[in-house]
PDB file of N, CA, C and O in Angstrom:
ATOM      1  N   UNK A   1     158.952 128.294  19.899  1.00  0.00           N
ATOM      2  CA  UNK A   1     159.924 128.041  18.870  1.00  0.00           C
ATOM      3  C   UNK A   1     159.308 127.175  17.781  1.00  0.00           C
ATOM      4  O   UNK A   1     158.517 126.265  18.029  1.00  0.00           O
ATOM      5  N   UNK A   2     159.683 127.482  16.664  1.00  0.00           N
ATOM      6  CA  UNK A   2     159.216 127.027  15.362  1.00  0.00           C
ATOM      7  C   UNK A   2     160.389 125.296  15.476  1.00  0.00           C
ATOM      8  O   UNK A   2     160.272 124.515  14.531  1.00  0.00           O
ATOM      9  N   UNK A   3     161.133 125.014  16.344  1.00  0.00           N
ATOM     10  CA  UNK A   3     162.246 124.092  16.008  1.00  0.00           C
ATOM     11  C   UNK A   3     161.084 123.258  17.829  1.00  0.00           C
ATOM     12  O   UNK A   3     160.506 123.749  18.798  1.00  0.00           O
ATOM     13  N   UNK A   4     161.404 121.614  17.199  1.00  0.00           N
ATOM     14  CA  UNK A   4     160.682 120.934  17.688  1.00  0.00           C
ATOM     15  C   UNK A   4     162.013 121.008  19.303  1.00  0.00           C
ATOM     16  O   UNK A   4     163.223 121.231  19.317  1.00  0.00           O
ATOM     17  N   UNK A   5     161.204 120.760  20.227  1.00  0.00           N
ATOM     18  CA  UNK A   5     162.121 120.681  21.789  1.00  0.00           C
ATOM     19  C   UNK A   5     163.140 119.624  21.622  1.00  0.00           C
ATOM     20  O   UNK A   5     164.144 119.735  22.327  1.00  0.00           O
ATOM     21  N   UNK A   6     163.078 118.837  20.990  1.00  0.00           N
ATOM     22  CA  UNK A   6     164.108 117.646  21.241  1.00  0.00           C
ATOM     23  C   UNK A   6     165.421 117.572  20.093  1.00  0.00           C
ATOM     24  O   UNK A   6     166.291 116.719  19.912  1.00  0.00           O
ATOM     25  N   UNK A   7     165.072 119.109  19.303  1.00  0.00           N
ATOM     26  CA  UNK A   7     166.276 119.760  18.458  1.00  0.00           C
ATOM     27  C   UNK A   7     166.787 120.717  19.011  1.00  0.00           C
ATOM     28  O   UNK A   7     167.913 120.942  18.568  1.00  0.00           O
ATOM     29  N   UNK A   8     166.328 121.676  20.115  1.00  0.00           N
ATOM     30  CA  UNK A   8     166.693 123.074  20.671  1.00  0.00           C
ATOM     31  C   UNK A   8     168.287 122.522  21.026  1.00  0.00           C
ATOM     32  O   UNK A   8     169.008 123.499  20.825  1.00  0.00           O
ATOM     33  N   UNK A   9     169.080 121.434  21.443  1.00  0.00           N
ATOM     34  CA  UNK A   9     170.708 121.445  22.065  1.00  0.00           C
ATOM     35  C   UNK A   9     171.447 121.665  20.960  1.00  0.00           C
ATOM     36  O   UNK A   9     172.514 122.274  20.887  1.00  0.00           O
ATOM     37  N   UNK A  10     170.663 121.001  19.873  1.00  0.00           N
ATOM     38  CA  UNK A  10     171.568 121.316  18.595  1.00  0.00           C
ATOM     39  C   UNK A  10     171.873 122.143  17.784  1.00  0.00           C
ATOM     40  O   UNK A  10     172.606 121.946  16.815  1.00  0.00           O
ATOM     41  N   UNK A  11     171.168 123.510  18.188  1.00  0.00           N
ATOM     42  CA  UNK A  11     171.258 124.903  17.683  1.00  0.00           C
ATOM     43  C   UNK A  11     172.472 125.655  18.421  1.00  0.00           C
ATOM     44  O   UNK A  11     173.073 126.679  18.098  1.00  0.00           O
ATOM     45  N   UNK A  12     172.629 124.775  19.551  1.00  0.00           N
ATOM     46  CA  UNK A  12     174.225 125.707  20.191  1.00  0.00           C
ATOM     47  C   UNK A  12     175.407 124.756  19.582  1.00  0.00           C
ATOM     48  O   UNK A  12     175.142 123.638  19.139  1.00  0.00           O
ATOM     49  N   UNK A  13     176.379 125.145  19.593  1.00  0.00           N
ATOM     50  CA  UNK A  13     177.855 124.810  19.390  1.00  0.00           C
ATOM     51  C   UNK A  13     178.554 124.421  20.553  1.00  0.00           C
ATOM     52  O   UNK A  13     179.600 123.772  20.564  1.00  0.00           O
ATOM     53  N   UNK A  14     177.817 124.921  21.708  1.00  0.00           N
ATOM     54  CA  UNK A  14     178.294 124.613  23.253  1.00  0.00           C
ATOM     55  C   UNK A  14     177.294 124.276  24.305  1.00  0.00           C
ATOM     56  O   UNK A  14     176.295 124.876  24.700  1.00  0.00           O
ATOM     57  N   UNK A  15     178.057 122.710  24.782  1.00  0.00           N
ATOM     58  CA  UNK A  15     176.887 121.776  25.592  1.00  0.00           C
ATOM     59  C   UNK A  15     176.120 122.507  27.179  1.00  0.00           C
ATOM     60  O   UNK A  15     175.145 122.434  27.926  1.00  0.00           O
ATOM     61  N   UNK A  16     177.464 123.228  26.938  1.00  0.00           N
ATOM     62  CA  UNK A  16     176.958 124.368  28.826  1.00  0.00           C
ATOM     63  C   UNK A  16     176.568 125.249  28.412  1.00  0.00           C
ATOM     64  O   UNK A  16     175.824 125.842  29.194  1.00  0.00           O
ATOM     65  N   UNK A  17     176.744 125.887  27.101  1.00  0.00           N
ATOM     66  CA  UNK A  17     175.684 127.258  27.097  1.00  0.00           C
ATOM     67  C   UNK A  17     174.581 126.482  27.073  1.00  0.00           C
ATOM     68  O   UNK A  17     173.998 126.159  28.108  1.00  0.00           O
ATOM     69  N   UNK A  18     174.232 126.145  25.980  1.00  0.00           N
ATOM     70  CA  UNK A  18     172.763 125.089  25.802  1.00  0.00           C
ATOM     71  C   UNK A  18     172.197 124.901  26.597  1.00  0.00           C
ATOM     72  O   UNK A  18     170.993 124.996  26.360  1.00  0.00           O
ATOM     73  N   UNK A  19     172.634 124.461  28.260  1.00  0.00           N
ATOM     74  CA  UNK A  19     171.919 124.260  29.089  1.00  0.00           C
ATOM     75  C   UNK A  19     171.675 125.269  29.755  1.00  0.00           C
ATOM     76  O   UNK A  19     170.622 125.354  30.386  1.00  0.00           O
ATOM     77  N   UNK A  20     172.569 126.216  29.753  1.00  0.00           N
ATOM     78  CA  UNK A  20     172.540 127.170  30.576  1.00  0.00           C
ATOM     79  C   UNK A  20     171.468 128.305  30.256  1.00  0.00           C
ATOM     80  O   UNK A  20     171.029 129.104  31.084  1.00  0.00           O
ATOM     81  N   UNK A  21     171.112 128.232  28.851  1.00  0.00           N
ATOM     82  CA  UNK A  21     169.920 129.268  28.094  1.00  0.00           C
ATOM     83  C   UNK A  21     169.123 128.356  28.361  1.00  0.00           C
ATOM     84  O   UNK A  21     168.522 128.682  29.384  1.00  0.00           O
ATOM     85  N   UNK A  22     168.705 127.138  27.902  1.00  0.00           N
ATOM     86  CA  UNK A  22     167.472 126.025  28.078  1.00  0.00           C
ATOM     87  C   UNK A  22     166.820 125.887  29.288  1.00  0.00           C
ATOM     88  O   UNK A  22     165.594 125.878  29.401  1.00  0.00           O
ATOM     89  N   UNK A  23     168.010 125.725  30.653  1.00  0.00           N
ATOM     90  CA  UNK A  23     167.480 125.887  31.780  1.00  0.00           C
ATOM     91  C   UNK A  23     166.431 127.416  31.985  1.00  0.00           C
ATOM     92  O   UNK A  23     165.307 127.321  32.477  1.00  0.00           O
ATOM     93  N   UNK A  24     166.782 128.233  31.709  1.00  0.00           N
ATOM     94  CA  UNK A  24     166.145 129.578  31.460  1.00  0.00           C
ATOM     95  C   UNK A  24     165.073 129.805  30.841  1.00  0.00           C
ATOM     96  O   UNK A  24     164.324 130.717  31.192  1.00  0.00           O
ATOM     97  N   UNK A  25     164.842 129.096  29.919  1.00  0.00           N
ATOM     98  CA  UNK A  25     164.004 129.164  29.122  1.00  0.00           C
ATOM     99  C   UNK A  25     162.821 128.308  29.768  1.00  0.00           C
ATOM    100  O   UNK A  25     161.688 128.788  29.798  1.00  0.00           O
ATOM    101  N   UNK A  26     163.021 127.360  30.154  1.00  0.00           N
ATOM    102  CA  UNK A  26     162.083 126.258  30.240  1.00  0.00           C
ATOM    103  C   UNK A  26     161.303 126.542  31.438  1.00  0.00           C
ATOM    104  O   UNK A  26     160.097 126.345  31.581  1.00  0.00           O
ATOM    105  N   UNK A  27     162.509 127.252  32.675  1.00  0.00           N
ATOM    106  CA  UNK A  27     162.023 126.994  34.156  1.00  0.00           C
ATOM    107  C   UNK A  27     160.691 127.863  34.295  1.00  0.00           C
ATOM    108  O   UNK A  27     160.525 129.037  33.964  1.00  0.00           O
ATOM    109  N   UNK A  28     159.767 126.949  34.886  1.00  0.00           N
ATOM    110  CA  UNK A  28     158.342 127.882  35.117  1.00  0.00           C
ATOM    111  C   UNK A  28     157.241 127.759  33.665  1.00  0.00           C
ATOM    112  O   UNK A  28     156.031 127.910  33.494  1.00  0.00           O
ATOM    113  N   UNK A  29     158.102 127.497  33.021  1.00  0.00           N
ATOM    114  CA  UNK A  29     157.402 127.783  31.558  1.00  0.00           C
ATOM    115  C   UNK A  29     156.329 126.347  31.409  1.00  0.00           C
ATOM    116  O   UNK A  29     156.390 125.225  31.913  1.00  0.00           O
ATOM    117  N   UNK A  30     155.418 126.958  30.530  1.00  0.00           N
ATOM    118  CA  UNK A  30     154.085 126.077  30.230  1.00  0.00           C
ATOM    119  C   UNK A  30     154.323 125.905  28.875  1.00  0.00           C
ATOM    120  O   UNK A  30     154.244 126.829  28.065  1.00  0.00           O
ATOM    121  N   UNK A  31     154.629 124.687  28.577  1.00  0.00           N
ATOM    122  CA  UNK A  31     154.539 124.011  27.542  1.00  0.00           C
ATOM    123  C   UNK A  31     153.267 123.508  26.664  1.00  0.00           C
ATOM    124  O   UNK A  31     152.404 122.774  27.147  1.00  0.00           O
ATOM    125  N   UNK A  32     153.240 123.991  25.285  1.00  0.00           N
ATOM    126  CA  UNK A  32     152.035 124.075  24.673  1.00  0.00           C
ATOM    127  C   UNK A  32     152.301 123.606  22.942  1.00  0.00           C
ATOM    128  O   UNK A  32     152.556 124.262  21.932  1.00  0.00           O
ATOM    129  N   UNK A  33     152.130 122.391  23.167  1.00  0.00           N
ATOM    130  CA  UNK A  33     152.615 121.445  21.490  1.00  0.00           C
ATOM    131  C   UNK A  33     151.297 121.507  20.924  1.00  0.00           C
ATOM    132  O   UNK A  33     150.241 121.223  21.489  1.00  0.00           O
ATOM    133  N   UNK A  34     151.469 121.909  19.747  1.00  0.00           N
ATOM    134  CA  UNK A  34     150.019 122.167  18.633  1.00  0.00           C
ATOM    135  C   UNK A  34     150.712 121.498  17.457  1.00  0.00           C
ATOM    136  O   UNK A  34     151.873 121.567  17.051  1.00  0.00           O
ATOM    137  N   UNK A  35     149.200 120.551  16.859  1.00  0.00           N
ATOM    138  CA  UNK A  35     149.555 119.505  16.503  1.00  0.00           C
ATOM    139  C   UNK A  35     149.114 120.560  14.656  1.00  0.00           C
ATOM    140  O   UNK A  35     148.920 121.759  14.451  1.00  0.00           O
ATOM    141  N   UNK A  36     149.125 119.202  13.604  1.00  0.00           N
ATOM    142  CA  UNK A  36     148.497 120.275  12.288  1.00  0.00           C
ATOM    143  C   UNK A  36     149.402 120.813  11.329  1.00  0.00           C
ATOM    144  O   UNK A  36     150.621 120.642  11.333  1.00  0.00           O
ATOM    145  N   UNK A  37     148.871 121.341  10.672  1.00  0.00           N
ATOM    146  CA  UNK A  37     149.422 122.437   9.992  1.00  0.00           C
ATOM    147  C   UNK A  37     149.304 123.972  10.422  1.00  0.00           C
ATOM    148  O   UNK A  37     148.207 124.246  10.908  1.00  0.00           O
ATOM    149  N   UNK A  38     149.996 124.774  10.359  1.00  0.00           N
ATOM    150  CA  UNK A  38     150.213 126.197  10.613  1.00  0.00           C
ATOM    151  C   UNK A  38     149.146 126.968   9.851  1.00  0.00           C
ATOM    152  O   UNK A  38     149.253 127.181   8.643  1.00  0.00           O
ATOM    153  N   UNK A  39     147.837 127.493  10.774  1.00  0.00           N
ATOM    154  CA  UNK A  39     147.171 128.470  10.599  1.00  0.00           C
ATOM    155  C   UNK A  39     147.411 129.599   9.700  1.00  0.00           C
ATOM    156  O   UNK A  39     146.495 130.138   9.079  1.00  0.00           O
ATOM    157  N   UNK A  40     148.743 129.993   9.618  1.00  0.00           N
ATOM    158  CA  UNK A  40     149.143 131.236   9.136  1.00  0.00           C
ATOM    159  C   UNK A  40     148.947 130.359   7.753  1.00  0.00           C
ATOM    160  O   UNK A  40     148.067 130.640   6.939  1.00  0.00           O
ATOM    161  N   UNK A  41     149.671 129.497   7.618  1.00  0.00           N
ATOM    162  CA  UNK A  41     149.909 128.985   6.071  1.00  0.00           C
ATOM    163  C   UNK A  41     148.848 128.692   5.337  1.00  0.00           C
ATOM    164  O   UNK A  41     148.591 128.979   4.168  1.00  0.00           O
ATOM    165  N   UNK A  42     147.989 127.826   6.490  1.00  0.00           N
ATOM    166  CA  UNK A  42     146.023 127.546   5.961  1.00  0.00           C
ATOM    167  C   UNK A  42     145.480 128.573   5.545  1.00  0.00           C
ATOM    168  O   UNK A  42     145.112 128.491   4.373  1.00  0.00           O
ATOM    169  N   UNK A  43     145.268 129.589   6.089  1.00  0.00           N
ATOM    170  CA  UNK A  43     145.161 130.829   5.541  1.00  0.00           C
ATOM    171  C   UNK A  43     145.398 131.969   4.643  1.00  0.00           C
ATOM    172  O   UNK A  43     144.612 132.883   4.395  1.00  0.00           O
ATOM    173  N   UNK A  44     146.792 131.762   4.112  1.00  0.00           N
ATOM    174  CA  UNK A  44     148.009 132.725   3.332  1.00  0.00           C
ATOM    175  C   UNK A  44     147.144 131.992   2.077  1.00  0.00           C
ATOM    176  O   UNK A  44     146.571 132.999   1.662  1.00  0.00           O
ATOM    177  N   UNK A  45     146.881 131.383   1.590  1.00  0.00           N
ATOM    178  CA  UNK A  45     146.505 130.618   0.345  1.00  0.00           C
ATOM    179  C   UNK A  45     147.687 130.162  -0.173  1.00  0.00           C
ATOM    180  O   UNK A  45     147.832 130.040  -1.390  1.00  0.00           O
ATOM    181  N   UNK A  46     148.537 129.900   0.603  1.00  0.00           N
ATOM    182  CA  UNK A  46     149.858 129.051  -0.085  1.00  0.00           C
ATOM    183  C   UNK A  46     149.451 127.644  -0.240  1.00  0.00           C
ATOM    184  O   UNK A  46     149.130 126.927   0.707  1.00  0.00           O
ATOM    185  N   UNK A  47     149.479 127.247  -1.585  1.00  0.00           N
ATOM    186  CA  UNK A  47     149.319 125.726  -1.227  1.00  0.00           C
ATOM    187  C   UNK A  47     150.491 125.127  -0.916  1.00  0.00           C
ATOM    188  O   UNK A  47     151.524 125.787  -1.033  1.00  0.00           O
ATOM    189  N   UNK A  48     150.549 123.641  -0.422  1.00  0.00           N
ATOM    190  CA  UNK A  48     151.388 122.964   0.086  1.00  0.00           C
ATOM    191  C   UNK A  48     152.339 122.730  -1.178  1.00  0.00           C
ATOM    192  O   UNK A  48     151.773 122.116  -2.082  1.00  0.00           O
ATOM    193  N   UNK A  49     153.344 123.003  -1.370  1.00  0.00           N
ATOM    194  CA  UNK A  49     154.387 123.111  -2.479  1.00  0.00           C
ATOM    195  C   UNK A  49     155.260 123.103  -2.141  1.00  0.00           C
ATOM    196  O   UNK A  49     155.475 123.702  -1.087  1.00  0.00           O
ATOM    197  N   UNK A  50     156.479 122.318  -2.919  1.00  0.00           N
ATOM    198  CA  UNK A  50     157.979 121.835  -2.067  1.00  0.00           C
ATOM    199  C   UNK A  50     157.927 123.376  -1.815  1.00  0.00           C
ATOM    200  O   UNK A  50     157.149 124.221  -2.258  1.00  0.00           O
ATOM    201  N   UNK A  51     159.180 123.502  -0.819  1.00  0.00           N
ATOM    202  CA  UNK A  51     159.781 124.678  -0.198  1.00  0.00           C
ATOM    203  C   UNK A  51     160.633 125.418  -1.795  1.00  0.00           C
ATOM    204  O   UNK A  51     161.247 125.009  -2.780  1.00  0.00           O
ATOM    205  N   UNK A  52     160.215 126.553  -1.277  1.00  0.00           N
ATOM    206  CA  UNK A  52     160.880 127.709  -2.465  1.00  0.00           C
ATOM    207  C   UNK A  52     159.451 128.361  -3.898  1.00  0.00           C
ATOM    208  O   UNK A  52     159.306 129.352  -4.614  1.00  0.00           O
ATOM    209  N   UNK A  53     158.596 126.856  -3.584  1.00  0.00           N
ATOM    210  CA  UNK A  53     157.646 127.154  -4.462  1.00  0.00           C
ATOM    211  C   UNK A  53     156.453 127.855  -4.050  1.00  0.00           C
ATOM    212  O   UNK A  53     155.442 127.258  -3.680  1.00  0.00           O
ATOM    213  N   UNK A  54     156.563 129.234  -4.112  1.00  0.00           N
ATOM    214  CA  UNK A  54     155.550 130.017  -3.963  1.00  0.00           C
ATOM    215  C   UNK A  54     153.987 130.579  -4.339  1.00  0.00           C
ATOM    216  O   UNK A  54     153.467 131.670  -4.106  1.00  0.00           O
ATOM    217  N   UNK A  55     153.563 129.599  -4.887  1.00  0.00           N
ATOM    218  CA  UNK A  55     152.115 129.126  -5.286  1.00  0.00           C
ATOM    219  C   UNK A  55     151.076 129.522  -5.014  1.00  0.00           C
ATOM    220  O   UNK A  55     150.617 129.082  -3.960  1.00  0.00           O
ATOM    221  N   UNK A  56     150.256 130.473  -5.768  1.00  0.00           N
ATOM    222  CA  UNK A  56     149.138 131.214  -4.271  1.00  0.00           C
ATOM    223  C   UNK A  56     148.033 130.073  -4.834  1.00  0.00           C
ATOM    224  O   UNK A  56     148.144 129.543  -5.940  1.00  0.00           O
ATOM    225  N   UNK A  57     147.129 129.836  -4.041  1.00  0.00           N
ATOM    226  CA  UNK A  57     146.247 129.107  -4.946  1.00  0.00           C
ATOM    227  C   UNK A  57     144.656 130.287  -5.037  1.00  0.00           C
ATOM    228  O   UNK A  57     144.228 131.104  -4.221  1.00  0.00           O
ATOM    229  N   UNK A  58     144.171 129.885  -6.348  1.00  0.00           N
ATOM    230  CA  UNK A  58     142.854 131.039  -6.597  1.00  0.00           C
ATOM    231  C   UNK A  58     141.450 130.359  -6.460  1.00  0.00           C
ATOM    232  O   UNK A  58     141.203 129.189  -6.752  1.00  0.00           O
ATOM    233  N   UNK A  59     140.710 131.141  -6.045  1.00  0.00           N
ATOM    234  CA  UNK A  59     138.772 130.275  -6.228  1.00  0.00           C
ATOM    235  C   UNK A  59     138.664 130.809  -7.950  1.00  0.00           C
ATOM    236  O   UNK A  59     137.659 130.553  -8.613  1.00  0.00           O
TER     237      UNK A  59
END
């Protein structure tokens, strides 16, 4: 998930679904936090520009 773990309860509206998908989600699962900026974006030639500003940058 693009949404950090300690925001995932606040995407439901309901405290028992929340757990009830989260428990699901999590059980067994290998957790893997990558630190940085997003590869895709390092790459896209987007420079870092408020949000909405679509900026390619050129050599």
């Amino acid at each position: 998930s693009q949404i950090p773990v300690e925001l995932w309860y606040e995407q439901f509206s309901d405290s028992t679904l929340a757990d009830a998908v989260l428990d699901r989600l999590v059980h067994d699962a290998y957790k893997i936090q990558l630190k940085g900026e997003s590869m895709r974006k390092l790459l896209s030639g987007v420079k870092n520009a408020p949000e909405g500003d679509k900026t390619v940058a050129t050599n």
